[in-house]
ZAMARSE-873092 format. One record per atom (N, C-alpha, C): atom name; x, y, z; residue in one letter. Coordinates in steps of 0.1 Angstrom, whole numbers, plus 2048, in hexadecimal, padded with zeros to 3 digits. Layout:
// residues N
+------+-----+-----+-----+-----+
: atom :  xx :  yy :  zz : res :
+------+-----+-----+-----+-----+
:   CA :   X :   Y :   Z :   A :
...
+------+-----+-----+-----+-----+
// end
This chain:
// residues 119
+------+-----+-----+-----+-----+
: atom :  xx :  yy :  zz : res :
+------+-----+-----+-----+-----+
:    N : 808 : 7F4 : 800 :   X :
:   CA : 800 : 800 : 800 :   X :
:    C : 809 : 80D : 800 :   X :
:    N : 810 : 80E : 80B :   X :
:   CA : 817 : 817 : 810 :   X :
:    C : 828 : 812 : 804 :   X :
:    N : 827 : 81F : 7FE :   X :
:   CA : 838 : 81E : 7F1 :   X :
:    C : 842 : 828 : 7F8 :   X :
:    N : 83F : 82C : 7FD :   X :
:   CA : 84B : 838 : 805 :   X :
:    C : 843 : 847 : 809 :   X :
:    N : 84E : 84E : 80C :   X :
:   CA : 848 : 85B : 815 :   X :
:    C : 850 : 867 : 806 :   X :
:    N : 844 : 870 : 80B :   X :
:   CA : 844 : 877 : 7FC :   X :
:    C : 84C : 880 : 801 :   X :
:    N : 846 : 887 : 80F :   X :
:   CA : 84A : 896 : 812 :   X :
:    C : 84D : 895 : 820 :   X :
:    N : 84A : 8A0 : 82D :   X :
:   CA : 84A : 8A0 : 838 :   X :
:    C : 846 : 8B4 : 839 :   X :
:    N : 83F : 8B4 : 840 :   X :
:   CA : 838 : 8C2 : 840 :   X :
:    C : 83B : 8C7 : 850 :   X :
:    N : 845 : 8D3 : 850 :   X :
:   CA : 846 : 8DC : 85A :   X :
:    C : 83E : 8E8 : 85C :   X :
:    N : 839 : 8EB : 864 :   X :
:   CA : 833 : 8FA : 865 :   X :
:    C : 83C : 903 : 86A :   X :
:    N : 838 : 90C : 866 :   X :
:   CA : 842 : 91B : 866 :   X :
:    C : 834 : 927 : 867 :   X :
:    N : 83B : 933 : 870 :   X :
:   CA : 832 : 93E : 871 :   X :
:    C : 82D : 945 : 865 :   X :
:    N : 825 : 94C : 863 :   X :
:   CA : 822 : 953 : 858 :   X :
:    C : 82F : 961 : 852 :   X :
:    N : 831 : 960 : 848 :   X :
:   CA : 83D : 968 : 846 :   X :
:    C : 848 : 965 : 848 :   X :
:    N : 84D : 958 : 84E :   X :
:   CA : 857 : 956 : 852 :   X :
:    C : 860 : 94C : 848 :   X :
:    N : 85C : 94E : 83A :   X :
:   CA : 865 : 942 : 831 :   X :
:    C : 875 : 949 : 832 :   X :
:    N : 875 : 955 : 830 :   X :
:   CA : 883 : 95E : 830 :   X :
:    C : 88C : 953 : 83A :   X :
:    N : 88B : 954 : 847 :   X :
:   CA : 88F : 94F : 852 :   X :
:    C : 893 : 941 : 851 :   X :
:    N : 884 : 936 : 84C :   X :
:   CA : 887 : 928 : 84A :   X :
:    C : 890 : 927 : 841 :   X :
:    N : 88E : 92F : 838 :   X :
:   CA : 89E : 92C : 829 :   X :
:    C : 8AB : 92F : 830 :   X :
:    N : 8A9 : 93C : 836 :   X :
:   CA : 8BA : 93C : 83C :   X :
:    C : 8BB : 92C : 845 :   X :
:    N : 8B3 : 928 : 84C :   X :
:   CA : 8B8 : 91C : 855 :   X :
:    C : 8B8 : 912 : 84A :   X :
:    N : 8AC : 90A : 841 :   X :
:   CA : 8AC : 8FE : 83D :   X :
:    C : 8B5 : 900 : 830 :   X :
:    N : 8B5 : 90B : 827 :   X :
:   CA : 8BE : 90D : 81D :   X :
:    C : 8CD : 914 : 81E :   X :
:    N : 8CF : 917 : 82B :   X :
:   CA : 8DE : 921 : 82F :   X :
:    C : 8E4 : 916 : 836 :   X :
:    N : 8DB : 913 : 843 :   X :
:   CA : 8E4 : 90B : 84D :   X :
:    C : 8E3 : 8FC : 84C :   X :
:    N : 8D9 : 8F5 : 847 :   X :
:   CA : 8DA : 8EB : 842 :   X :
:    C : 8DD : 8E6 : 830 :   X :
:    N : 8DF : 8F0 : 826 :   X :
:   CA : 8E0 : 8EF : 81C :   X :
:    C : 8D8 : 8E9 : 813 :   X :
:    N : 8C9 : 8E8 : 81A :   X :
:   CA : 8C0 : 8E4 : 810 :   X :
:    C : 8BE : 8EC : 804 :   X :
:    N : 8B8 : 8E4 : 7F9 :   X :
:   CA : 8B4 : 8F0 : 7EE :   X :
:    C : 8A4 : 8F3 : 7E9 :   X :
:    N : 8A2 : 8FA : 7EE :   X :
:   CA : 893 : 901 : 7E8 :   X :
:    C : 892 : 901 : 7DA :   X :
:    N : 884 : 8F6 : 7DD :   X :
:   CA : 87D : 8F2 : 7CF :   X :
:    C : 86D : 8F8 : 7CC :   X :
:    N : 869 : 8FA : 7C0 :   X :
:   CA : 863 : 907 : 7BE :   X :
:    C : 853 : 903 : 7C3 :   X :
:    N : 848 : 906 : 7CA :   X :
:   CA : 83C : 8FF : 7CD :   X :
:    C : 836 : 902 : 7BF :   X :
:    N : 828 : 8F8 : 7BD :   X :
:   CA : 81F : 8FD : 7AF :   X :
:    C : 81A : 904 : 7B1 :   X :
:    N : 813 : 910 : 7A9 :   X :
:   CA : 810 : 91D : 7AA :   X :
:    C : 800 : 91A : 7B3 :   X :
:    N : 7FD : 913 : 7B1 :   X :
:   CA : 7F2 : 912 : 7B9 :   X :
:    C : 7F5 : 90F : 7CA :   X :
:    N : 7FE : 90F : 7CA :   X :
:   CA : 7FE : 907 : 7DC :   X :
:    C : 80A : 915 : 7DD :   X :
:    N : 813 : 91A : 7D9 :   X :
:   CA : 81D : 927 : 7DA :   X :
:    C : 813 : 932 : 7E2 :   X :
:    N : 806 : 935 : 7DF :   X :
:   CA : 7FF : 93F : 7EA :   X :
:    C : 7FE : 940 : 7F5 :   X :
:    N : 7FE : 932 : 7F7 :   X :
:   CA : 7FE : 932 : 803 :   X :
:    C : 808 : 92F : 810 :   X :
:    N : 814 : 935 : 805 :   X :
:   CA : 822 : 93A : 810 :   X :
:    C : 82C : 92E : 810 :   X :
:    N : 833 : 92C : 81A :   X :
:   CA : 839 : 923 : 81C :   X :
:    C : 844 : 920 : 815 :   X :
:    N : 84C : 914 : 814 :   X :
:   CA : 85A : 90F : 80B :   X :
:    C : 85D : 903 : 809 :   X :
:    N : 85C : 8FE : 803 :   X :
:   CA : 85F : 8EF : 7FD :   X :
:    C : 872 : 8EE : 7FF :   X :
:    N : 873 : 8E3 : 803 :   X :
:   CA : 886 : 8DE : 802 :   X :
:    C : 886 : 8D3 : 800 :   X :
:    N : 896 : 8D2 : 7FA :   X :
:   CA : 896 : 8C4 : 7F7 :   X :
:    C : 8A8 : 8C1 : 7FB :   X :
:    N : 8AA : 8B3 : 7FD :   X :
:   CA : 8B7 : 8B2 : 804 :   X :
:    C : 8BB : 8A1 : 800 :   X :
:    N : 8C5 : 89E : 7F7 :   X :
:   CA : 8BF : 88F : 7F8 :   X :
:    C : 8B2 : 88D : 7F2 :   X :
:    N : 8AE : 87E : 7F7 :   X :
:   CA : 8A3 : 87D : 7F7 :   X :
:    C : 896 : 87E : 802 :   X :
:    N : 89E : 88A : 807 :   X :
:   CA : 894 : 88F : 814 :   X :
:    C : 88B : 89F : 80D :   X :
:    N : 87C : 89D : 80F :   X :
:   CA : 873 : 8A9 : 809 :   X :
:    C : 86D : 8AE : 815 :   X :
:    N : 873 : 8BA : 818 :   X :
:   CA : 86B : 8BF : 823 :   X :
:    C : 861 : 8CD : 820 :   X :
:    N : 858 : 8CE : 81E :   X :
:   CA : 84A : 8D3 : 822 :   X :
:    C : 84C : 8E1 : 82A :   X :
:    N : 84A : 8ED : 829 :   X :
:   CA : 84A : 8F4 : 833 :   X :
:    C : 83C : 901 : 82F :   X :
:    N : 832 : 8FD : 839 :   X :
:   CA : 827 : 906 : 839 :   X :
:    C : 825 : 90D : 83F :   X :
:    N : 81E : 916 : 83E :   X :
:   CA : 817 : 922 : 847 :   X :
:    C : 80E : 919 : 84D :   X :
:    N : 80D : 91C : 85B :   X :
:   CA : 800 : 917 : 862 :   X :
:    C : 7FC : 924 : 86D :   X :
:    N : 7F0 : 92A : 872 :   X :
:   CA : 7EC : 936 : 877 :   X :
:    C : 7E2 : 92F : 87F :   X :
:    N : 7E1 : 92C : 88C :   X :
:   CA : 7ED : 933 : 894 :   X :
:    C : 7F7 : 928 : 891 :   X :
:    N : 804 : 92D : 899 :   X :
:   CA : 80F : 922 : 896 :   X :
:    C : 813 : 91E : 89F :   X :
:    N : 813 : 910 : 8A3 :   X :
:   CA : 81B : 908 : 8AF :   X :
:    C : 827 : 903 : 8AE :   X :
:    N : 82F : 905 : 8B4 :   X :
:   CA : 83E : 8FC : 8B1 :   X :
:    C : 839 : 8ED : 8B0 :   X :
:    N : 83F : 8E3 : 8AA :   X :
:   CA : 83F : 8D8 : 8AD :   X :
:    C : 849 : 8D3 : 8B3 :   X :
:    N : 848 : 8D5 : 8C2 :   X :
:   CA : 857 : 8D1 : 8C9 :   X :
:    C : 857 : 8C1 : 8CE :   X :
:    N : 854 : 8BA : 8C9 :   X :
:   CA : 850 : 8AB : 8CB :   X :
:    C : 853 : 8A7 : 8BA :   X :
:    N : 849 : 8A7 : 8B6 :   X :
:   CA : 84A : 89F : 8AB :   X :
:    C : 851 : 8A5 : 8A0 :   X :
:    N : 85A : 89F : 89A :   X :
:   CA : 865 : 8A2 : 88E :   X :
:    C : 869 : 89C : 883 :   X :
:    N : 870 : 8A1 : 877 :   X :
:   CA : 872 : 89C : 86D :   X :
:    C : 884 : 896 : 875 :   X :
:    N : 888 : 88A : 871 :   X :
:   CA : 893 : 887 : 873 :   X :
:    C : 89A : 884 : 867 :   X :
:    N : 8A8 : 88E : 861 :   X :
:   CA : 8AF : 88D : 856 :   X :
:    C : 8B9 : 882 : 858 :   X :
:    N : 8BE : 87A : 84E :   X :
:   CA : 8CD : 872 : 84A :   X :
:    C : 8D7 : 87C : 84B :   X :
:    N : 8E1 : 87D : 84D :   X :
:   CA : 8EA : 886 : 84C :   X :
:    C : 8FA : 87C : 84B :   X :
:    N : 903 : 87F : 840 :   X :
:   CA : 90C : 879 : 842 :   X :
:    C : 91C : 87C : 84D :   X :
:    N : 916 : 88C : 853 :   X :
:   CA : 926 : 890 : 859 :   X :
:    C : 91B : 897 : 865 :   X :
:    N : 917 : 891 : 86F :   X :
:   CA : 912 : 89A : 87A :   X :
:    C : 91A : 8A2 : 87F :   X :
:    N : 923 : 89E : 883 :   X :
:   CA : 92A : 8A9 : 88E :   X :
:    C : 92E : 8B4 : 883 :   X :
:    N : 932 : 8B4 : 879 :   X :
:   CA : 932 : 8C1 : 86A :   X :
:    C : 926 : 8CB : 872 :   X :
:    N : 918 : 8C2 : 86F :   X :
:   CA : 90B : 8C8 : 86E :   X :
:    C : 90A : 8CC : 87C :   X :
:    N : 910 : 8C5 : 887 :   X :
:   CA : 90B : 8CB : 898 :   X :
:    C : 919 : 8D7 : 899 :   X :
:    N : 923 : 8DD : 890 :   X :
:   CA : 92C : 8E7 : 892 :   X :
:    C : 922 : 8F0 : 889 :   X :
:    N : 91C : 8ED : 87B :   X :
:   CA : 911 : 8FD : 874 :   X :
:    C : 90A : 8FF : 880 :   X :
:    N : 905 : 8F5 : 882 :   X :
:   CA : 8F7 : 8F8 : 88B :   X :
:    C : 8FB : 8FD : 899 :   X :
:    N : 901 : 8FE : 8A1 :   X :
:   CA : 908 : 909 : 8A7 :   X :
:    C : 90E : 910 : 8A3 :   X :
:    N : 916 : 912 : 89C :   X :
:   CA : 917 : 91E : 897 :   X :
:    C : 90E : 92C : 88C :   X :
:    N : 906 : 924 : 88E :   X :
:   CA : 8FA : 92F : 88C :   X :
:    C : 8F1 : 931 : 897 :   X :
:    N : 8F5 : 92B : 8A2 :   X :
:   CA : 8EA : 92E : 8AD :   X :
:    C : 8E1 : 926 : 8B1 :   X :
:    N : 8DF : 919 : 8AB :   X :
:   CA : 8D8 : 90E : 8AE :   X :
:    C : 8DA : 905 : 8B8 :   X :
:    N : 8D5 : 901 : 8C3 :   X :
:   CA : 8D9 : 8F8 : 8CE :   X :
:    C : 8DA : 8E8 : 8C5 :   X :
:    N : 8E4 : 8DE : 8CF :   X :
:   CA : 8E4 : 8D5 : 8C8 :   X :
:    C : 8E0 : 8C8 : 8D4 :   X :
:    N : 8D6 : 8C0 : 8D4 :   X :
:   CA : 8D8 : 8B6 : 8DD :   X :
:    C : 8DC : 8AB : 8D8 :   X :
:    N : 8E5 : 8A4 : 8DD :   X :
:   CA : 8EC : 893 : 8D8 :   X :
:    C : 8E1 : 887 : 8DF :   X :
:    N : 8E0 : 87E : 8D5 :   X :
:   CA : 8D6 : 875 : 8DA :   X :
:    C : 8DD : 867 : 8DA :   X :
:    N : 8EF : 86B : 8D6 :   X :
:   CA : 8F1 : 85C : 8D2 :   X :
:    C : 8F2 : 855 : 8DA :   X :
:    N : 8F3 : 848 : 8DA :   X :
:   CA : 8EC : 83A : 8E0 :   X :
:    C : 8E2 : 838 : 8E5 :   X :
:    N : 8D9 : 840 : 8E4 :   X :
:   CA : 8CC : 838 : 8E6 :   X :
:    C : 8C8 : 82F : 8D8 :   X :
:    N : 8CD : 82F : 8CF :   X :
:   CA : 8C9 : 826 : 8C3 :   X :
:    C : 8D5 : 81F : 8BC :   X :
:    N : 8D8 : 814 : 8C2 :   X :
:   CA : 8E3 : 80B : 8BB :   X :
:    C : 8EB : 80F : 8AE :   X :
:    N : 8F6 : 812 : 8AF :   X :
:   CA : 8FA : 818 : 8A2 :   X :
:    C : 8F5 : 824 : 896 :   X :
:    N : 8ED : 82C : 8A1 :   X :
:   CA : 8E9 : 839 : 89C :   X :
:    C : 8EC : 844 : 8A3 :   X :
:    N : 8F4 : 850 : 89B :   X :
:   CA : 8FA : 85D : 8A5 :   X :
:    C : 8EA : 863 : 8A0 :   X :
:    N : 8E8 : 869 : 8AB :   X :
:   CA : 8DD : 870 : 8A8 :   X :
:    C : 8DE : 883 : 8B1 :   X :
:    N : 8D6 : 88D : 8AB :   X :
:   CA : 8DA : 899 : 8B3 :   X :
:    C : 8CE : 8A0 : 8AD :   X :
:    N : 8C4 : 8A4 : 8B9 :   X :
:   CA : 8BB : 8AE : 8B5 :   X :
:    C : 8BB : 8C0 : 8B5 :   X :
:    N : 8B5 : 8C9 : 8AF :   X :
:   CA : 8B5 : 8D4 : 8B2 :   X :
:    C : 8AB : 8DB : 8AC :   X :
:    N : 8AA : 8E8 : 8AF :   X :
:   CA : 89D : 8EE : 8AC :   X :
:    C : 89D : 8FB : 8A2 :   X :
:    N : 894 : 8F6 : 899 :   X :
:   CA : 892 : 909 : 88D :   X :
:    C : 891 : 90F : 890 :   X :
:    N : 892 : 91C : 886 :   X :
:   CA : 891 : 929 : 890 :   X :
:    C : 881 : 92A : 897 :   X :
:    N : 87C : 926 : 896 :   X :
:   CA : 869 : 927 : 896 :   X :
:    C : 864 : 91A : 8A4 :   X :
:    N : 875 : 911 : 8A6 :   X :
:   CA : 86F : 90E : 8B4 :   X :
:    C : 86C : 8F8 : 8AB :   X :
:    N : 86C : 8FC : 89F :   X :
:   CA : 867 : 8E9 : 89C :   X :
:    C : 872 : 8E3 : 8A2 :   X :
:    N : 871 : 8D6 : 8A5 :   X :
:   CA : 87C : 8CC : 8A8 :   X :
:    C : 882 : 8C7 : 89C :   X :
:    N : 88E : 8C3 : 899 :   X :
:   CA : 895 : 8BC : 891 :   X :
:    C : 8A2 : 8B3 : 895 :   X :
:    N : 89E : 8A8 : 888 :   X :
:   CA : 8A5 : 89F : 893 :   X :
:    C : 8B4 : 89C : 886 :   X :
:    N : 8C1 : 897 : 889 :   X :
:   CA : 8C6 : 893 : 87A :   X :
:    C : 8CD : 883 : 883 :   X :
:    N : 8CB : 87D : 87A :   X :
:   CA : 8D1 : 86F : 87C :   X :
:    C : 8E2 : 868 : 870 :   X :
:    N : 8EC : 864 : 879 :   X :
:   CA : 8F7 : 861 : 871 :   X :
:    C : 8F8 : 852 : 873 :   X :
:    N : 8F6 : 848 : 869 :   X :
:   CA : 8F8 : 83D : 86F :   X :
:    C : 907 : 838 : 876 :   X :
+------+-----+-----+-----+-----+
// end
């Protein structure tokens, strides 16, 4: 039934794509891919990284999602846990709680959780 996962959808404030590009496209080096003109009104920013599609909408009002998160592959963490402080991002280390996975969470500018995983 189920062939794979297409996308993963973050919310973000209203007006605030400026902001998510500097973090998902500056500090993680995702690249912004163009939305169809029909769904583009309604704000927000499409990325893509790999084969990871992340979603980023406007939602009013806006709640962080500080629980639930997209978790990315990443091949050089500690690379990605020196950007991500050095832009200002806190970094938590989660490794060993999962056999053979470095794991380290941290948070958008808007407060979502994010998680990256290095096997």
């Amino acid at each position: 039934m189920i062939l794979g996962l297409d996308h993963v959808q973050v919310a973000i404030p209203a007006g605030c794509e400026d902001a998510a590009r500097a973090f998902y496209s500056g500090v993680l080096s995702m690249t912004e891919v163009a939305k169809p003109a029909a769904l583009a009104v309604r704000g927000g920013c499409w990325l893509t990284a790999g084969s990871a599609v992340l979603h980023l909408g406007v939602e009013e009002p806006f709640s962080p999602a500080r629980k639930a998160h997209p978790a990315f592959l990443v091949s050089y963490l500690d690379e990605l846990a020196d950007r991500l402080v050095a832009a200002g991002h806190e970094c938590v280390r989660a490794d060993g709680e999962i056999p053979g996975v470095r794991r380290l969470h941290t948070f958008d500018p808007f407060g979502n959780r994010i998680e990256f995983q290095q096997a």
